[in-house]
N, CA and C atoms of all chains as a GROMACS GRO file, in nm:
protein
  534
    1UNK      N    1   0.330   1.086  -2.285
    1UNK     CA    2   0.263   1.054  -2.159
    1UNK      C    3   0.248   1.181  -2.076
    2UNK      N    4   0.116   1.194  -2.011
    2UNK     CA    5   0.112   1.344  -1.951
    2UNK      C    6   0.143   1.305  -1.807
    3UNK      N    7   0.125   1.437  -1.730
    3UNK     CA    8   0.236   1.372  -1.546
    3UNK      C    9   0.093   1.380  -1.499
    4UNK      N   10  -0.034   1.360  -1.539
    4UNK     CA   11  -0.096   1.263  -1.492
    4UNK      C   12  -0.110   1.138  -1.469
    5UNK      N   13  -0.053   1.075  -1.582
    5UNK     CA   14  -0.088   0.902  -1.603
    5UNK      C   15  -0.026   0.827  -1.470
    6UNK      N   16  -0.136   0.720  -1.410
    6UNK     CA   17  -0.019   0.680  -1.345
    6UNK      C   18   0.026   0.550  -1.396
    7UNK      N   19   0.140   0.547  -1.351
    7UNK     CA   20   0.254   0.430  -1.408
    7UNK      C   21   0.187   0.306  -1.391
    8UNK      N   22   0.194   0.232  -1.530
    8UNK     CA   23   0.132   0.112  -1.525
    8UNK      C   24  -0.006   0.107  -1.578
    9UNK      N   25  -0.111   0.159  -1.558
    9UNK     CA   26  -0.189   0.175  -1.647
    9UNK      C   27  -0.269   0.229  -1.738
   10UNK      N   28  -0.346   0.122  -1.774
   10UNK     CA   29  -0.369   0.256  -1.962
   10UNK      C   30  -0.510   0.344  -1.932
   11UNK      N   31  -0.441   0.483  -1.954
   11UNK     CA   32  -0.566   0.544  -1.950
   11UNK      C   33  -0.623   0.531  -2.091
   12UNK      N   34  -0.783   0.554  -2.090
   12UNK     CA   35  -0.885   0.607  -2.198
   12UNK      C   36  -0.928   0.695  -2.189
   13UNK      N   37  -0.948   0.811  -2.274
   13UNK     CA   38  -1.023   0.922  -2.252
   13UNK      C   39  -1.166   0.915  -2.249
   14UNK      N   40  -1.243   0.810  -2.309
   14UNK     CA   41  -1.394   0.813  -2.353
   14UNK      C   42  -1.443   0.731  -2.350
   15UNK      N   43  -1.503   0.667  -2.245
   15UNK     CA   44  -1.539   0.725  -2.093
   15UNK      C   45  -1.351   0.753  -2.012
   16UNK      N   46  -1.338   0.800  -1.948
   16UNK     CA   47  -1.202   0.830  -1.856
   16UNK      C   48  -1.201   0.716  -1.776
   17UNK      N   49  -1.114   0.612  -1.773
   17UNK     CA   50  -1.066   0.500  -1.714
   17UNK      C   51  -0.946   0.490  -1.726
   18UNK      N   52  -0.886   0.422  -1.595
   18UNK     CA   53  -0.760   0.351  -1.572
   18UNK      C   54  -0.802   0.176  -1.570
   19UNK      N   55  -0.690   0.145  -1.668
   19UNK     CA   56  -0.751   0.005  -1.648
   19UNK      C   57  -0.601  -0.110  -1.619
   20UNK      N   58  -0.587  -0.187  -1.556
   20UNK     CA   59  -0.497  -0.250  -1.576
   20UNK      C   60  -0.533  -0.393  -1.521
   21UNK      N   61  -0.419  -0.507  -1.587
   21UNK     CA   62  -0.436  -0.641  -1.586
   21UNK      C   63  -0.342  -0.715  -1.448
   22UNK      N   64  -0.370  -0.761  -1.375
   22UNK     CA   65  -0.281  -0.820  -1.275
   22UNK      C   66  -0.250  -0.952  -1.307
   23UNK      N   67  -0.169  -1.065  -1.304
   23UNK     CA   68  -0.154  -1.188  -1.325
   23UNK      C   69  -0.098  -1.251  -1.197
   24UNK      N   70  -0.117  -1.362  -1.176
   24UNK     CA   71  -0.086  -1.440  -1.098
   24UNK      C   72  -0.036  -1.518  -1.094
   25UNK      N   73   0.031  -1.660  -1.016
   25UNK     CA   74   0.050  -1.804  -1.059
   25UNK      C   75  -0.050  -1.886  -0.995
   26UNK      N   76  -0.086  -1.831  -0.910
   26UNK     CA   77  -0.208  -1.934  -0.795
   26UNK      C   78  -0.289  -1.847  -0.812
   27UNK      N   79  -0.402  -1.910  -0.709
   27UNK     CA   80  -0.555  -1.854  -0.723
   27UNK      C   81  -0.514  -1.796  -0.545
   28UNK      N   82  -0.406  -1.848  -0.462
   28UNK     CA   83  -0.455  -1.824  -0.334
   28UNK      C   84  -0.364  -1.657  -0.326
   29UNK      N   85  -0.243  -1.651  -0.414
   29UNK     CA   86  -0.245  -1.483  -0.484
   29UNK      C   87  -0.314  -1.360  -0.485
   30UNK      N   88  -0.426  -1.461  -0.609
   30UNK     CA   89  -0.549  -1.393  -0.653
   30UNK      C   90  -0.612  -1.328  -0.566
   31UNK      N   91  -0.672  -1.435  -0.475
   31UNK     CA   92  -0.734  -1.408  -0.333
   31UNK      C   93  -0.698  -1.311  -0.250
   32UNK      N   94  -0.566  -1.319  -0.222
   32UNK     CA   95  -0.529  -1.243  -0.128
   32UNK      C   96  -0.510  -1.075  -0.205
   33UNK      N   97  -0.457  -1.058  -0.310
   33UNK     CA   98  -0.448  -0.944  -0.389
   33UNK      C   99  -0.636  -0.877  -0.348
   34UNK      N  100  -0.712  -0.961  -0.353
   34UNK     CA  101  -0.860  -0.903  -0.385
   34UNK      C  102  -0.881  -0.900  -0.263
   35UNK      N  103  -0.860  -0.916  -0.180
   35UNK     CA  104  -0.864  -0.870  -0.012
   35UNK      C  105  -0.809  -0.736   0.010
   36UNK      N  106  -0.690  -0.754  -0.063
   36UNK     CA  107  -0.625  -0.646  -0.020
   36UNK      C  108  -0.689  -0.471  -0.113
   37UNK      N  109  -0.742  -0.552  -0.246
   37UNK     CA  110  -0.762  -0.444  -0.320
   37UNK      C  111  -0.942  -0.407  -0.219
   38UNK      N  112  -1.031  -0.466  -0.175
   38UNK     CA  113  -1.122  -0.443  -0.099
   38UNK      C  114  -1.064  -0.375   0.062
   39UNK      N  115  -0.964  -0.375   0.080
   39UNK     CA  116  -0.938  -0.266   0.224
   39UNK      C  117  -0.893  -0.177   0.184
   40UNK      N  118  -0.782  -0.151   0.079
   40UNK     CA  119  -0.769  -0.006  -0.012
   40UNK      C  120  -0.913   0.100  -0.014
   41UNK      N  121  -1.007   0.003  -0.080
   41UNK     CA  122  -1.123   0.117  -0.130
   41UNK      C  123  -1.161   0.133  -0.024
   42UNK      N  124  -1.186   0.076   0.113
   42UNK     CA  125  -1.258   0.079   0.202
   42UNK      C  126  -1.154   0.197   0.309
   43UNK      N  127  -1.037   0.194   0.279
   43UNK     CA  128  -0.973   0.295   0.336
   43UNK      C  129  -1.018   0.412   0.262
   44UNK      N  130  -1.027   0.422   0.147
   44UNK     CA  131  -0.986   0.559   0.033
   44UNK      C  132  -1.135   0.588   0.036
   45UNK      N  133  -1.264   0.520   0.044
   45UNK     CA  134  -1.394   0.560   0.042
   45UNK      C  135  -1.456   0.581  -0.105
   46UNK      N  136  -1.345   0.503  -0.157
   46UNK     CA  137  -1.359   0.500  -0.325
   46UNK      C  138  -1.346   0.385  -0.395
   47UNK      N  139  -1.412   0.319  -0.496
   47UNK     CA  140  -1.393   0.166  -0.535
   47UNK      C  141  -1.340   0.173  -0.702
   48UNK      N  142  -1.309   0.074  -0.726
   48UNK     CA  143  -1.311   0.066  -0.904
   48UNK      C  144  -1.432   0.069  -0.960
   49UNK      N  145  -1.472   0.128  -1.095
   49UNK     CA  146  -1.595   0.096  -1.170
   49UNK      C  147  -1.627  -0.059  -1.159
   50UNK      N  148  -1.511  -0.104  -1.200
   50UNK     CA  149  -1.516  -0.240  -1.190
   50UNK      C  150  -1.393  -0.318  -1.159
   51UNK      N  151  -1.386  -0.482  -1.156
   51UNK     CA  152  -1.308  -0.611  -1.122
   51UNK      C  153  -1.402  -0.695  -1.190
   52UNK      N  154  -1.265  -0.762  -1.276
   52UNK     CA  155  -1.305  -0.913  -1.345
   52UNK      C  156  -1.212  -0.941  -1.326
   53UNK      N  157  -1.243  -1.152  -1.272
   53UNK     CA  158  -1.151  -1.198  -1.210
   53UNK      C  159  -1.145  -1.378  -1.226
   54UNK      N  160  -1.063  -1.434  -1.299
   54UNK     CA  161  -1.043  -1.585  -1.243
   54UNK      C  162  -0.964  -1.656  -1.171
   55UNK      N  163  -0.932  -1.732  -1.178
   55UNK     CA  164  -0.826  -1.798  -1.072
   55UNK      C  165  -0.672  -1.702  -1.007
   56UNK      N  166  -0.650  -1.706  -1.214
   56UNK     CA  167  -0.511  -1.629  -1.190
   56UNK      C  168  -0.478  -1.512  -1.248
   57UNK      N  169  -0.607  -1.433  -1.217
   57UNK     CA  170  -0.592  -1.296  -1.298
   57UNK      C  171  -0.686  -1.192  -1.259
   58UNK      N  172  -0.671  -1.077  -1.268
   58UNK     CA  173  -0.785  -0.997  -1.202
   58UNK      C  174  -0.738  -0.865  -1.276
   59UNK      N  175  -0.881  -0.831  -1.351
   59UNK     CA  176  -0.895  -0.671  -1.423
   59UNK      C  177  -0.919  -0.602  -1.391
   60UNK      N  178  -0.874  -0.438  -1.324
   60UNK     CA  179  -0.931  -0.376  -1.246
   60UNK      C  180  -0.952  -0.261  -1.362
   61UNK      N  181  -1.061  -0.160  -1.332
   61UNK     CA  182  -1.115  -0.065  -1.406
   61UNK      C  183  -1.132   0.068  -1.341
   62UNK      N  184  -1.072   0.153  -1.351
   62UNK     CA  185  -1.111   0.299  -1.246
   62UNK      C  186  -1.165   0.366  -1.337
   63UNK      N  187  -1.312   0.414  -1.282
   63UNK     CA  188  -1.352   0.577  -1.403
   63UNK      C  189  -1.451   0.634  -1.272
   64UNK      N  190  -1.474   0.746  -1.305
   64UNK     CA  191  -1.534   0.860  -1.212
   64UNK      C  192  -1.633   0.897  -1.263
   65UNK      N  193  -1.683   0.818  -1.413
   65UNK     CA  194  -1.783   0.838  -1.491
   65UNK      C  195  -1.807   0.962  -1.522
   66UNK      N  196  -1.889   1.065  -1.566
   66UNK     CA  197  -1.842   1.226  -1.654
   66UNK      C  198  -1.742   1.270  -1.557
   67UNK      N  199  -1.740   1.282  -1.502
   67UNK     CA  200  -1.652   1.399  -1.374
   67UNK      C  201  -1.518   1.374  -1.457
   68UNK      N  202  -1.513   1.232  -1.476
   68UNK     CA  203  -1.325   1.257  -1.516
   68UNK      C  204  -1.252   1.170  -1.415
   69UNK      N  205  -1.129   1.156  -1.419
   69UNK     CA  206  -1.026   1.064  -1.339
   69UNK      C  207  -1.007   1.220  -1.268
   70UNK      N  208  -1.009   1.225  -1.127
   70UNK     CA  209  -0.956   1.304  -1.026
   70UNK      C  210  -0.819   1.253  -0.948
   71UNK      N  211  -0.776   1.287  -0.847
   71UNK     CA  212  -0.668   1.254  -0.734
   71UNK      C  213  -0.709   1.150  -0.691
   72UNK      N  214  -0.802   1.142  -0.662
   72UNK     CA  215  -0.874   1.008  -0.584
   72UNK      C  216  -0.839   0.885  -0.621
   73UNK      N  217  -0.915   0.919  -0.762
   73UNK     CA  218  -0.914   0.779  -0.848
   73UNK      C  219  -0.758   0.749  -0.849
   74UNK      N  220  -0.701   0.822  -0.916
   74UNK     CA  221  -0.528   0.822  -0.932
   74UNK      C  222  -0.460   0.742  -0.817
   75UNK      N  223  -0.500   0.809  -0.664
   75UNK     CA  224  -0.456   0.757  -0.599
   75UNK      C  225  -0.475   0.630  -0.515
   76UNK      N  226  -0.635   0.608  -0.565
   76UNK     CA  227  -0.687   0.431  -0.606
   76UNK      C  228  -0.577   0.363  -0.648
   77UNK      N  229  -0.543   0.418  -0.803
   77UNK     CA  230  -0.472   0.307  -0.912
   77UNK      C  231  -0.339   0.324  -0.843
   78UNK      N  232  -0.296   0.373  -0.757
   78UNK     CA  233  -0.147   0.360  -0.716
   78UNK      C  234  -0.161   0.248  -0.544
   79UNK      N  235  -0.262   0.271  -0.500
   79UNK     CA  236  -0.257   0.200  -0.457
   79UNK      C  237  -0.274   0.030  -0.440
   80UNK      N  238  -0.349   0.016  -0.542
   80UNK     CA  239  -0.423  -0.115  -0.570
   80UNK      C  240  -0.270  -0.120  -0.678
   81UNK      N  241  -0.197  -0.086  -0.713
   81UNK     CA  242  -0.072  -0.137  -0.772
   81UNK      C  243   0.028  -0.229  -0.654
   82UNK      N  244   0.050  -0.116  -0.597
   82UNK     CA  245   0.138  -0.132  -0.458
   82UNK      C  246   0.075  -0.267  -0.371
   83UNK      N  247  -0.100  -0.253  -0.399
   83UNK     CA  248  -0.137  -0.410  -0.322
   83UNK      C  249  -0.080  -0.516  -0.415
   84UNK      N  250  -0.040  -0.525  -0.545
   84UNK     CA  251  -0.024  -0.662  -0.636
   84UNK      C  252   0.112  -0.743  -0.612
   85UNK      N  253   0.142  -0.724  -0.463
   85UNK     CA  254   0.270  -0.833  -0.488
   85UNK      C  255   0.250  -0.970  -0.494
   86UNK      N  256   0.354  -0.998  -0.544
   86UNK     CA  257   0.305  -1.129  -0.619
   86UNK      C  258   0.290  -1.163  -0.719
   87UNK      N  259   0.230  -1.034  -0.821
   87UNK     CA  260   0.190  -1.062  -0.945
   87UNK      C  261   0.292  -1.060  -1.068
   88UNK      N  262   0.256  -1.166  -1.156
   88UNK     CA  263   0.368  -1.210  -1.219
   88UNK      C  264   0.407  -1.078  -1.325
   89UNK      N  265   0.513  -1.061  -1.409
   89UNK     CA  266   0.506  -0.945  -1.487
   89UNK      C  267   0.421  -0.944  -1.627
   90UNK      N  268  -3.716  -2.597  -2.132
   90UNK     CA  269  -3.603  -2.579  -2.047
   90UNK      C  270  -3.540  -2.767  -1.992
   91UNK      N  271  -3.458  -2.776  -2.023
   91UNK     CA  272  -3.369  -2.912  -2.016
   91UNK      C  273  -3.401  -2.965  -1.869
   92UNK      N  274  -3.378  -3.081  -1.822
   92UNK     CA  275  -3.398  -3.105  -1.651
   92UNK      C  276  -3.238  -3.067  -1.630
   93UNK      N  277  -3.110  -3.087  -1.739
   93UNK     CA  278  -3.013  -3.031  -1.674
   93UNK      C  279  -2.996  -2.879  -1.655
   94UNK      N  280  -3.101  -2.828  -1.644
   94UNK     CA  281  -3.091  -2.649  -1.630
   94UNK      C  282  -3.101  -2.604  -1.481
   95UNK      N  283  -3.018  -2.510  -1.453
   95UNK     CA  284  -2.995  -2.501  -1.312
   95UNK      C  285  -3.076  -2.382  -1.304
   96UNK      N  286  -3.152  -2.372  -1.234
   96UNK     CA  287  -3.289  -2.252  -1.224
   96UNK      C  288  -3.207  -2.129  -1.144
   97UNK      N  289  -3.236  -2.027  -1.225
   97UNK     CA  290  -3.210  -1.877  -1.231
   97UNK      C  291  -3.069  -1.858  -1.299
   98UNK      N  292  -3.020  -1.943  -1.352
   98UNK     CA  293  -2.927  -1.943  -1.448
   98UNK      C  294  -2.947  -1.921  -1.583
   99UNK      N  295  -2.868  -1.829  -1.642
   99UNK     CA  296  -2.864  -1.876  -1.811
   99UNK      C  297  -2.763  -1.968  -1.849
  100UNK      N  298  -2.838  -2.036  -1.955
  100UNK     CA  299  -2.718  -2.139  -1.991
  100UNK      C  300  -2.691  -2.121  -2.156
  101UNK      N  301  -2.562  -2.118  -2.155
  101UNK     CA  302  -2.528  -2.112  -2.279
  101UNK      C  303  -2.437  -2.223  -2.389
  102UNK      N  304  -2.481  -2.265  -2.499
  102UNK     CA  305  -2.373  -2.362  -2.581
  102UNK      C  306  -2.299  -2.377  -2.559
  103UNK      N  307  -2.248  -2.244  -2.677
  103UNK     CA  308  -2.112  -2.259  -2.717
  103UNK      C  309  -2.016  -2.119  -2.711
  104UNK      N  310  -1.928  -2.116  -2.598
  104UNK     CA  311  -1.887  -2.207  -2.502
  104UNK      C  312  -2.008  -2.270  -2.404
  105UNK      N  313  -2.023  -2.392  -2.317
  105UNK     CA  314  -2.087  -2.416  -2.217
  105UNK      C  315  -2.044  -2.330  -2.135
  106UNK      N  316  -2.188  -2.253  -2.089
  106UNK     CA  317  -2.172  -2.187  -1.975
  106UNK      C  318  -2.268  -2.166  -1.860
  107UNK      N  319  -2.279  -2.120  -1.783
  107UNK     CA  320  -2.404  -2.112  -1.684
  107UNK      C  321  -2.349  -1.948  -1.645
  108UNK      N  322  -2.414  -1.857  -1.646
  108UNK     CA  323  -2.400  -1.727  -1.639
  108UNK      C  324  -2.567  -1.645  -1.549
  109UNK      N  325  -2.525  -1.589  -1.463
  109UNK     CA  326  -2.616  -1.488  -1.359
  109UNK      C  327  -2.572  -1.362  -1.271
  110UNK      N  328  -2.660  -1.282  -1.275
  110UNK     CA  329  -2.623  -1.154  -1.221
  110UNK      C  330  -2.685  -1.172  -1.124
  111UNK      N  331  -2.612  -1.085  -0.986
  111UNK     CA  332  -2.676  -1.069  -0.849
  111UNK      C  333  -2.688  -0.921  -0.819
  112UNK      N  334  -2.768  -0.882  -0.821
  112UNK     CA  335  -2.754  -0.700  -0.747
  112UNK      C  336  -2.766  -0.737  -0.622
  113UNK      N  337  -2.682  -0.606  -0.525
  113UNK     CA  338  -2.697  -0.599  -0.394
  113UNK      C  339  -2.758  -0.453  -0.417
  114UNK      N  340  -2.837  -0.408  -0.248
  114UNK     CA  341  -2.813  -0.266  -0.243
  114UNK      C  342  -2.707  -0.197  -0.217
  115UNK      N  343  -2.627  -0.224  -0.106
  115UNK     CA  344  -2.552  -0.209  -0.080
  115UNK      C  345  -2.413  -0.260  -0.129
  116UNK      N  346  -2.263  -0.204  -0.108
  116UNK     CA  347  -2.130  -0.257  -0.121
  116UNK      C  348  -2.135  -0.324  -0.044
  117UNK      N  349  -2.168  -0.373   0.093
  117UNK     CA  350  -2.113  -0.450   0.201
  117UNK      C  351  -2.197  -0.552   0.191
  118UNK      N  352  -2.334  -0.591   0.156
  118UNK     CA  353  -2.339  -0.724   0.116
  118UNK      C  354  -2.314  -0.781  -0.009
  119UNK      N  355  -2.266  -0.661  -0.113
  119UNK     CA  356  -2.169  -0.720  -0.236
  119UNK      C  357  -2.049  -0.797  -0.200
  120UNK      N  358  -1.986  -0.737  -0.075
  120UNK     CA  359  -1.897  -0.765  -0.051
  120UNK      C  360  -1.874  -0.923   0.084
  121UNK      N  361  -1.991  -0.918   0.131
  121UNK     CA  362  -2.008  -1.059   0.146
  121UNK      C  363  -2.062  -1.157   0.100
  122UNK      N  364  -2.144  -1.116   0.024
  122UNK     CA  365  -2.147  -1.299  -0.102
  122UNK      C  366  -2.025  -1.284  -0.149
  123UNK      N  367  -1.946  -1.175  -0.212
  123UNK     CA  368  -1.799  -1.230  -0.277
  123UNK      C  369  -1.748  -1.350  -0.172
  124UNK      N  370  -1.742  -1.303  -0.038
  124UNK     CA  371  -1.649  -1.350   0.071
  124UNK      C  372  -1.714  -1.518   0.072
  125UNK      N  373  -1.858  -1.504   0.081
  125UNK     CA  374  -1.916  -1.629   0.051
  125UNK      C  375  -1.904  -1.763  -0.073
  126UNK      N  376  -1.894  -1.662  -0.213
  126UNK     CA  377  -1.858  -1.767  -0.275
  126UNK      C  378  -1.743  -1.792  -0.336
  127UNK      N  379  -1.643  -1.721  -0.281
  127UNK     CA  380  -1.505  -1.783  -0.234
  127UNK      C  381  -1.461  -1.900  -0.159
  128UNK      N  382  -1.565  -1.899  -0.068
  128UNK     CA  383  -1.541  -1.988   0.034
  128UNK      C  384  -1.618  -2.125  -0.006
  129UNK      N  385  -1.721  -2.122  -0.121
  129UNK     CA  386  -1.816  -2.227  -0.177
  129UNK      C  387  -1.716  -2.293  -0.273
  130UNK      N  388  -1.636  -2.210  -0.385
  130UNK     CA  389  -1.507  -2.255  -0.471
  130UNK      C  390  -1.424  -2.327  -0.371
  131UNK      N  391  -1.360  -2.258  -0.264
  131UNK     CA  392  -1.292  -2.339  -0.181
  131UNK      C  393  -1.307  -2.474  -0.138
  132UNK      N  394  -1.453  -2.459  -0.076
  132UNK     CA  395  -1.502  -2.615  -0.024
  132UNK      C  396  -1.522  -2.696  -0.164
  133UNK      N  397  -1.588  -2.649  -0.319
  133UNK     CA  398  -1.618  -2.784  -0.381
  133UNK      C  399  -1.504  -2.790  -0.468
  134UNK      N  400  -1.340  -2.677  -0.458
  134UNK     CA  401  -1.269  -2.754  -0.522
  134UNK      C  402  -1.286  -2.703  -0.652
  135UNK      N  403  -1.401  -2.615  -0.723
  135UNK     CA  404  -1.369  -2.593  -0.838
  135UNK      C  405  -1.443  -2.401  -0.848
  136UNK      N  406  -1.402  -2.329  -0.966
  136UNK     CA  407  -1.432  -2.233  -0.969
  136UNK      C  408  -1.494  -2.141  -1.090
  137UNK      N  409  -1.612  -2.052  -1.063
  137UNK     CA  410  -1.650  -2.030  -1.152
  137UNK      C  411  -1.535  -1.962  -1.296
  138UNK      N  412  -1.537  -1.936  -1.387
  138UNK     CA  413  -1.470  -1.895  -1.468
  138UNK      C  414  -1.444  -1.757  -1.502
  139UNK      N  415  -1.476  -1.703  -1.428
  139UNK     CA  416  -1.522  -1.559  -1.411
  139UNK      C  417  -1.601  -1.493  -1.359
  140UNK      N  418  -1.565  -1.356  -1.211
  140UNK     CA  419  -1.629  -1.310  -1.126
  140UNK      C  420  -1.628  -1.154  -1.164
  141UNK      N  421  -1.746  -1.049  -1.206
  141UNK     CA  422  -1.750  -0.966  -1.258
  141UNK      C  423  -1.840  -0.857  -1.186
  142UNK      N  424  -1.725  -0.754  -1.090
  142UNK     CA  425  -1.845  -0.715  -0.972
  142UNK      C  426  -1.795  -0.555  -0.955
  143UNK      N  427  -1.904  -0.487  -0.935
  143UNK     CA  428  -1.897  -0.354  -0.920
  143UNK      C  429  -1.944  -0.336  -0.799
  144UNK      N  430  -1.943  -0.206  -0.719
  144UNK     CA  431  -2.012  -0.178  -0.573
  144UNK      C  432  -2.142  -0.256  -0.564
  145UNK      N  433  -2.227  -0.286  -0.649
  145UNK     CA  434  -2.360  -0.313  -0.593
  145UNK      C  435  -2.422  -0.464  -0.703
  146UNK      N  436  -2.344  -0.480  -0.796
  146UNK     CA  437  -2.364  -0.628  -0.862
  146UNK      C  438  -2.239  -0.699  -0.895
  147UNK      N  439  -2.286  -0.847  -0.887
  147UNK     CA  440  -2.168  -0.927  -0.930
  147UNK      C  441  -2.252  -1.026  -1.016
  148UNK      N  442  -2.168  -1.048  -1.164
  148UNK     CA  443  -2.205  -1.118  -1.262
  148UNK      C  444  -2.089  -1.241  -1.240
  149UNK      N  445  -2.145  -1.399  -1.200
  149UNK     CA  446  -2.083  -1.492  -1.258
  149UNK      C  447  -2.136  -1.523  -1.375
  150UNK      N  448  -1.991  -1.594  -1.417
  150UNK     CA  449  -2.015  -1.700  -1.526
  150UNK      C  450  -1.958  -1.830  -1.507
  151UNK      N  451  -2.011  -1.948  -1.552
  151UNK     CA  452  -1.912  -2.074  -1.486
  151UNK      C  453  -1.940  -2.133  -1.608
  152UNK      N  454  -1.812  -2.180  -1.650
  152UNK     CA  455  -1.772  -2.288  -1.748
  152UNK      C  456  -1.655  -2.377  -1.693
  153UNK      N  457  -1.691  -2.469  -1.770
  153UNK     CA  458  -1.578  -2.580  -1.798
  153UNK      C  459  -1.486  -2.658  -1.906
  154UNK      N  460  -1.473  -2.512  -2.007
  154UNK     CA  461  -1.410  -2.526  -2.128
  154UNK      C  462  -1.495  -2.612  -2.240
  155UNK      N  463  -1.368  -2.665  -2.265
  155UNK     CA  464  -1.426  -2.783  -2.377
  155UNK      C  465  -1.514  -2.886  -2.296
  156UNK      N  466  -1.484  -2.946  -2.218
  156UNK     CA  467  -1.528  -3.019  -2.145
  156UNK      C  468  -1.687  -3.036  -2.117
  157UNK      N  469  -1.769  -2.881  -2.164
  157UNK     CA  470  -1.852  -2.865  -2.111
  157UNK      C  471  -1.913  -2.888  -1.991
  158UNK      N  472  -2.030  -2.863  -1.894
  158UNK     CA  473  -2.095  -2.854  -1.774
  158UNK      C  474  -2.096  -2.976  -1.714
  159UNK      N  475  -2.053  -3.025  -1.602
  159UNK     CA  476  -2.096  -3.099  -1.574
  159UNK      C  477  -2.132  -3.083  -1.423
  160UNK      N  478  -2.169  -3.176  -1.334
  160UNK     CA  479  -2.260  -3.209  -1.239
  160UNK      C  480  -2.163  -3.118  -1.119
  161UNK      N  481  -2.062  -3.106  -1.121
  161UNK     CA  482  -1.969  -3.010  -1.005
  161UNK      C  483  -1.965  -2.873  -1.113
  162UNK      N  484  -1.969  -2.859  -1.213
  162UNK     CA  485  -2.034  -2.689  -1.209
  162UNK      C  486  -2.172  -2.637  -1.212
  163UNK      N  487  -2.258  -2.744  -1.165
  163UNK     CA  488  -2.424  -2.734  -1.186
  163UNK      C  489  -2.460  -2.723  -1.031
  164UNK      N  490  -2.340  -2.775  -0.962
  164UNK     CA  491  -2.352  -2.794  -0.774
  164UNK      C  492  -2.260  -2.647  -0.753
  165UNK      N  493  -2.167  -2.616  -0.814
  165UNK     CA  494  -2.123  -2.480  -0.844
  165UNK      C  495  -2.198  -2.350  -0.853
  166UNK      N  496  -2.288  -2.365  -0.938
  166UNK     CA  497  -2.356  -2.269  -0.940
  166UNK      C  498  -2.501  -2.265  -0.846
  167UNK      N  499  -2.567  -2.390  -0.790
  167UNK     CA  500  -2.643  -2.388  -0.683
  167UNK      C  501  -2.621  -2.332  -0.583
  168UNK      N  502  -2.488  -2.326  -0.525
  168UNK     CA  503  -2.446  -2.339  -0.404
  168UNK      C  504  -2.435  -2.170  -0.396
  169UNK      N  505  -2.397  -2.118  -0.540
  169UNK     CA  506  -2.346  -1.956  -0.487
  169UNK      C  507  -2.490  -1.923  -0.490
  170UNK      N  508  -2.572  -1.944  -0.576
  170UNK     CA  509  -2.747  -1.886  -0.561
  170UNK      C  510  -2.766  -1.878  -0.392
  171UNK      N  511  -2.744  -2.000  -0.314
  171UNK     CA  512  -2.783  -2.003  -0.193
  171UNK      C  513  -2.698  -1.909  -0.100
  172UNK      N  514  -2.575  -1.877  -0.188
  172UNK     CA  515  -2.520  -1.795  -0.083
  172UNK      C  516  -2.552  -1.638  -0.131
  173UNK      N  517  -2.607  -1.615  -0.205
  173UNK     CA  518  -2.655  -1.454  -0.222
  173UNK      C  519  -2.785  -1.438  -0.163
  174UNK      N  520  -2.798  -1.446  -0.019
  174UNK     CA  521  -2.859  -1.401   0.044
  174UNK      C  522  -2.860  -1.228   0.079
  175UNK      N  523  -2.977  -1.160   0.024
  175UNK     CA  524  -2.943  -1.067   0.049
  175UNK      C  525  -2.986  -0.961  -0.087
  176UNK      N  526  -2.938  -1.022  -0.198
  176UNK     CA  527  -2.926  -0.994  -0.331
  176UNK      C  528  -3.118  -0.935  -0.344
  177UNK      N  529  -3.103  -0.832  -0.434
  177UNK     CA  530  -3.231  -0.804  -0.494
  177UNK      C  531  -3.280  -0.862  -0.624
  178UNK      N  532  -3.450  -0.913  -0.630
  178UNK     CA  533  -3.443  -0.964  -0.782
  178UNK      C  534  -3.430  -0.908  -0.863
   0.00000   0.00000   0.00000
């Protein structure tokens, strides 16, 4: 593992993404996790590539597309961690 | 096209599904149809099966398993059409 990665999820090199799975037991969890992960980006001025999401689960995706995973992104995926309380292991 | 086909939807077999993409221009009215058809799941009680959204599009899909489609995921998927106000064709 390089002292880039951050803890918890899996990077890919090709395309460069952080991706990780959140779980839930409720949907009103869910909800609130995706509130919270929408004032993160809106603080940081930076979003995920993507979110897929059902009741009790939500996929988040970070890439910077060619550029690469920077600080930014990194410090996206640490934050949108820190938003998942709640989530089951 | 079936009379049970819900217009601007694709519908699919197998699994039953009803599946559509919305582009926004913007993140911030991406980010209020999300807020909107959250609040449409809320009121009818049931939810699409998957919400798939980046800064500027969100792809539902709505199923109902085995069970296939019925008349509350066909009012399901009406209801969010009406709430992507905003959305580009």
């Amino acid at each position: 593992m390089s002292d880039t990665t951050v803890e918890g999820w899996t990077e890919q090199a090709r395309p460069p993404t952080l991706f990780r799975r959140f779980s839930f037991e409720r949907y009103a969890d869910t909800r609130a996790f995706l509130d919270r992960v929408a004032a993160v980006q809106e603080t940081l001025g930076v979003a995920p590539h993507n979110i897929s999401f059902g009741t009790t689960y939500v996929n988040v995706t970070i890439g910077a597309g060619d550029a690469g995973l920077g600080e930014i992104e990194r410090e996206l995926a640490r934050r949108i961690a820190a938003a998942a309380t709640g989530a089951t292991p």
